[in-house]
C-alpha positions in Angstrom: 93.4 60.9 83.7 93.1 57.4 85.7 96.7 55.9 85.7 97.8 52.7 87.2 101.0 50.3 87.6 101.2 46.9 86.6 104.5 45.1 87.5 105.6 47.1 90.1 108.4 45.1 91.0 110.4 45.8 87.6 113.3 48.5 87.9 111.9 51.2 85.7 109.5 51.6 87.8 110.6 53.1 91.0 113.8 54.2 89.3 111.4 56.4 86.8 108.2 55.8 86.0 106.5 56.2 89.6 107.6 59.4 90.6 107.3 60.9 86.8 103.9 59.8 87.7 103.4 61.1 91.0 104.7 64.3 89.4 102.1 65.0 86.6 98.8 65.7 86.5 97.5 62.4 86.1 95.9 60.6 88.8 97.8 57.2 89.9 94.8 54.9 90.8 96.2 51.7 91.8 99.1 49.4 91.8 99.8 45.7 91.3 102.6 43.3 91.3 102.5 39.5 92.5 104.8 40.3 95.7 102.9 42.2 98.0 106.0 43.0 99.8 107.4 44.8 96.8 104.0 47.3 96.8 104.2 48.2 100.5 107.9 49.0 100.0 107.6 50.7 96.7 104.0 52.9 97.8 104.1 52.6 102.0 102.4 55.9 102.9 100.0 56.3 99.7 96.3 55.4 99.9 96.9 53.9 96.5 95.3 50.5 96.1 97.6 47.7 95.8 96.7 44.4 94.2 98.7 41.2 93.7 96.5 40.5 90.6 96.3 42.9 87.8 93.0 42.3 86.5 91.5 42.4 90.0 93.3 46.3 89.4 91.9 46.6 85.9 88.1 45.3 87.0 88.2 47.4 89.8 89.5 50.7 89.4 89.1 51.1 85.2 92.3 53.0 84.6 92.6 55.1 81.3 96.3 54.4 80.9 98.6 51.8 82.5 102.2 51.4 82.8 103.0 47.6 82.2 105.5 45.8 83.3 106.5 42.5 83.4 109.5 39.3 83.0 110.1 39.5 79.5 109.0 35.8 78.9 105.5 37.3 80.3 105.6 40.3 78.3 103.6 39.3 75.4 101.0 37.6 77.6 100.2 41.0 79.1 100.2 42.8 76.0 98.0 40.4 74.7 95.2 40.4 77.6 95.4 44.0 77.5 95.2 44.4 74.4 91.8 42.2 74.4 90.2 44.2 77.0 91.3 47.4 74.8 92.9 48.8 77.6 95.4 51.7 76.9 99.1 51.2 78.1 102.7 51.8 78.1 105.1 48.8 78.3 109.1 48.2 78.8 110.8 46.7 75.5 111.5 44.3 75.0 107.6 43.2 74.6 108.3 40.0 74.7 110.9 37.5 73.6 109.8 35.8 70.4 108.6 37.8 67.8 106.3 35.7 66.3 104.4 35.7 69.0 104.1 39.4 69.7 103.7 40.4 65.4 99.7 39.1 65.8 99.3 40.9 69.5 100.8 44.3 67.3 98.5 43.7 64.5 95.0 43.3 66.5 96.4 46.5 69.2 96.4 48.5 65.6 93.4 47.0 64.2 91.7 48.6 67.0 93.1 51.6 67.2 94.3 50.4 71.5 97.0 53.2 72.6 100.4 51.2 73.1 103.8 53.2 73.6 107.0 51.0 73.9 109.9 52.7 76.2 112.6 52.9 73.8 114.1 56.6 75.1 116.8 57.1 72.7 114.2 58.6 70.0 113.5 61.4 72.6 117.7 62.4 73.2 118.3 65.6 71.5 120.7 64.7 69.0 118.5 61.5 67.9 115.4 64.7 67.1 117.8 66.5 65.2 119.1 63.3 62.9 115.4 62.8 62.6 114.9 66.2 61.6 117.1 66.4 59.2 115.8 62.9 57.8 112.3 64.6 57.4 113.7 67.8 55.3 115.8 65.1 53.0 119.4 66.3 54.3 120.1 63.0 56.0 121.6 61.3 52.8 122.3 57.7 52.8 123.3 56.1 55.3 126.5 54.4 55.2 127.6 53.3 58.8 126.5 53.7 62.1 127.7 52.7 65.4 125.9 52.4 69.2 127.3 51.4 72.1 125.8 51.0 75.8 127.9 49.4 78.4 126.7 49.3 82.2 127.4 47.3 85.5 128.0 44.2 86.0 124.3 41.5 86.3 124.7 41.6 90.0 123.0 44.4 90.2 119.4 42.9 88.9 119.8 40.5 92.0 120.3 43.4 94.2 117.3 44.9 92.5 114.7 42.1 93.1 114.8 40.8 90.0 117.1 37.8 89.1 114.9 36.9 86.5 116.8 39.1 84.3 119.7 36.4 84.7 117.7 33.2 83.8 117.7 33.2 79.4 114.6 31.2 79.8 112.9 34.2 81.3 114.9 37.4 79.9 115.6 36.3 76.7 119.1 36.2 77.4 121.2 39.2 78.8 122.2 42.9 77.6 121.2 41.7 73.9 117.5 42.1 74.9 118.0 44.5 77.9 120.1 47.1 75.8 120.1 45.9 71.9 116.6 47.3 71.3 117.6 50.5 72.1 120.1 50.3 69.1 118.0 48.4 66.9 115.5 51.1 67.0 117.5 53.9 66.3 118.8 52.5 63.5 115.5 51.2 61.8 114.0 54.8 62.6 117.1 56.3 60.0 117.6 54.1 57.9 115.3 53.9 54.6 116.1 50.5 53.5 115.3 47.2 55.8 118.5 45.2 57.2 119.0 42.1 55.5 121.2 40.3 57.0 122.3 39.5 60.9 125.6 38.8 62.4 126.2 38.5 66.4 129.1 37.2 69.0 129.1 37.3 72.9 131.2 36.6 75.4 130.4 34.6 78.8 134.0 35.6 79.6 133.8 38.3 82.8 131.0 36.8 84.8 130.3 33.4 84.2 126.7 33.8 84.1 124.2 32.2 81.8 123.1 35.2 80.1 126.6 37.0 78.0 128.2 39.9 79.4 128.5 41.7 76.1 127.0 40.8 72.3 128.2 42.9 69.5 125.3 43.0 66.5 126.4 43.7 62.9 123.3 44.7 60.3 123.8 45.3 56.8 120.8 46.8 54.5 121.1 45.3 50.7 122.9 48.0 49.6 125.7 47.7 51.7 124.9 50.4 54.8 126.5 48.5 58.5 125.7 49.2 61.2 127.2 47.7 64.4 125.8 47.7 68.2 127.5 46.6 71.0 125.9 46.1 74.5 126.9 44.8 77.9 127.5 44.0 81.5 130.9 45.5 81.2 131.9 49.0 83.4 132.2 49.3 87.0 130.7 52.2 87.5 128.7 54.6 85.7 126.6 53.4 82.0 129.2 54.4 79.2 127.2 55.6 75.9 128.4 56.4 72.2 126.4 56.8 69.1 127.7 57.5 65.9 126.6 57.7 62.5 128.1 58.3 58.5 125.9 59.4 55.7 127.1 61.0 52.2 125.6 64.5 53.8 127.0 64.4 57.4 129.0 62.6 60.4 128.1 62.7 64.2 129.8 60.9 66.5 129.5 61.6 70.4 126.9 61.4 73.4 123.2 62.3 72.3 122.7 64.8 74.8 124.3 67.5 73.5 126.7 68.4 70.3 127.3 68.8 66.5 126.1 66.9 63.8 128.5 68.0 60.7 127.2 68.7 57.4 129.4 68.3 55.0 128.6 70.8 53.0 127.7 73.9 55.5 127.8 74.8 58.8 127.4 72.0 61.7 123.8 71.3 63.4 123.8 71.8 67.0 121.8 70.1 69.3 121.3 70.1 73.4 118.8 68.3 75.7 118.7 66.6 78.5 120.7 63.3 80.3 119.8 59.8 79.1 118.4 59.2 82.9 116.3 62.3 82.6 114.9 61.4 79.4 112.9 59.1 80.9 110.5 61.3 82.3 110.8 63.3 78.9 108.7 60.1 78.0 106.7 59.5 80.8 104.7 63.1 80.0 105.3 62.3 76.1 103.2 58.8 77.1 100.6 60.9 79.0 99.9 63.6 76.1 100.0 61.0 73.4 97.2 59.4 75.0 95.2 62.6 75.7 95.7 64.1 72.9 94.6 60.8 70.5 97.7 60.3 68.7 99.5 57.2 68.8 102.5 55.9 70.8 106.1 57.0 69.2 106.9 53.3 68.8 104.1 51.0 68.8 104.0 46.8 69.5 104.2 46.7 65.7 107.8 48.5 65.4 108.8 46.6 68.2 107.7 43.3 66.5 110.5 44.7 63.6 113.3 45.2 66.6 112.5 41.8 68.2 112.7 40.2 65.1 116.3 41.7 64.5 117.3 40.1 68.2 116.2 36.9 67.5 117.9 36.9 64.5 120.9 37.8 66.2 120.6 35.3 68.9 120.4 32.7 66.0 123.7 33.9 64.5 124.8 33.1 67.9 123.4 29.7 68.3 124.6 28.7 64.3 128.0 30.8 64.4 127.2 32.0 60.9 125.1 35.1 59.6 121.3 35.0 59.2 119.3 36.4 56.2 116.2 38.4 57.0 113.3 38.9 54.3 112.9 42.5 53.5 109.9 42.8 55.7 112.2 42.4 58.3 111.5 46.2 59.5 107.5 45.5 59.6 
């Protein structure tokens, strides 16, 4: 399999995705990223091609599968050309930054069947598989509450990274809303069997005076009355600080996703172990590659991301109104 980099300049990618890739059996034919710099410092003793234009990389070296990355105010523009050229590929959430504009790039990738896989990892922790499973044999129950948190450094470190885009709202969206509240979002929409109705955010500008917030706390409620509550920010010091939890009438779990109990209340608990959230992410890289090989479909496509997006931008219009929005029930696509 023919694999090439797009964006090579975005964390993931050197963090994860390029060694995962270097690391499988899949043959990395090219990268590309507008900074040149960035590609002779990410790949200096490879005899992988490097471009500074992506579709010089696409025309060129015909990939089968690409790892896309990109500013999140580009995002959708790249879906959207690749997309056209029905080229396979794996892309970074958020997709994009406005919803409307990514929902008709979803619907045309599966109208025509093009492979798209959206990175959101948490469905791939061990203790989000078991919830899962025990949604599909019909022990789940109803949901009544659920809870995610994901704190991590402060926004410094994006400059640090090469990418201070990530601080500028015009281009990122805004801050750990649409860096970490997709991750949330998705977990969330993937257990629950009703769509959320209504939206509810706050942030705070208060630790580092940047334009984007340190920390937004998102409150969902379905119509019958299930909450859920995600909090996500530029908080800790040190290391990234994870909790998930959630209530049904037929269990509780509350704890890190790596390893645990999920308890029934009416037998004995569910136990459940797997790898680190870092490690996970080569959990998906292979996940990505077999998908594709094997004909299925990404785990979350452009169209479930479309339902997440929509969620954010709801939540950054709570922000921007200080009241509560009201979703239609398509909310969840």
């Amino acid at each position: 399999m023919r694999v090439a980099i797009i964006g090579a300049s975005h964390w993931h990618v050197p963090v994860y995705y390029l060694e995962a890739l270097k690391l499988s059996e899949a043959r990395l034919v090219g990268l590309a990223d507008p900074d040149l710099a960035v590609l002779e410092r990410l790949d200096p003793e490879s005899d992988h091609p490097h471009y500074t234009d992506y579709r010089a990389l696409l025309e060129r070296e015909k990939p089968d599968l690409v790892f896309a990355h990109a500013p999140h105010d580009q995002m959708t523009a790249l879906a959207a050309d690749l997309v056209a050229r029905r080229q396979a590929f794996h892309m970074e959430k958020p997709a994009g930054i406005d919803w409307r504009a990514l929902q008709p790039v979803a619907r045309e990738a599966r109208e025509a069947g093009v492979f798209n896989s959206i990175a959101l990892v948490n469905r791939y922790m061990a203790g989000v598989e078991a919830l899962v499973g025990l949604k599909e044999a019909g022990r789940l129950g109803r949901v009544a509450h659920g809870y995610f948190r994901l704190f991590a450094g402060p926004p410094e470190r994006y400059r640090a990274w090469g990418v201070p885009w990530m601080l500028d709202p015009a281009r990122a969206g805004a801050g750990p809303l649409f860096n970490f509240g997709p991750h949330g979002v998705d977990l969330f929409l993937s257990l629950l069997d009703e769509p959320v109705v209504t939206v509810s955010c706050w942030t705070t500008h208060a630790l580092h005076h940047e334009q984007i917030e340190d920390l937004a706390s998102v409150h969902l409620q379905t119509a019958s009355g299930a909450l859920a509550v995600i909090e996500v920010g530029y908080v800790v010091s040190g290391a990234y600080e994870r909790y998930f939890s959630l209530t049904t009438d037929a269990l509780h779990f509350g704890g890190q996703l790596d390893q645990g109990n999920i308890l029934l209340r009416d037998g004995q608990p569910v136990s459940f172990s797997g790898v680190d959230a870092d490690a996970v992410y080569s959990i998906y890289t292979r996940e990505v590659l077999r998908r594709y090989e094997a004909g299925l479909p990404g785990r979350v496509d452009l169209m479930a991301m479309t339902a997440i997006l929509r969620i954010i931008n709801a939540a950054q219009e709570s922000v921007a109104r200080g009241q509560a929005v009201a979703l239609g029930t398509e909310a969840n696509g």
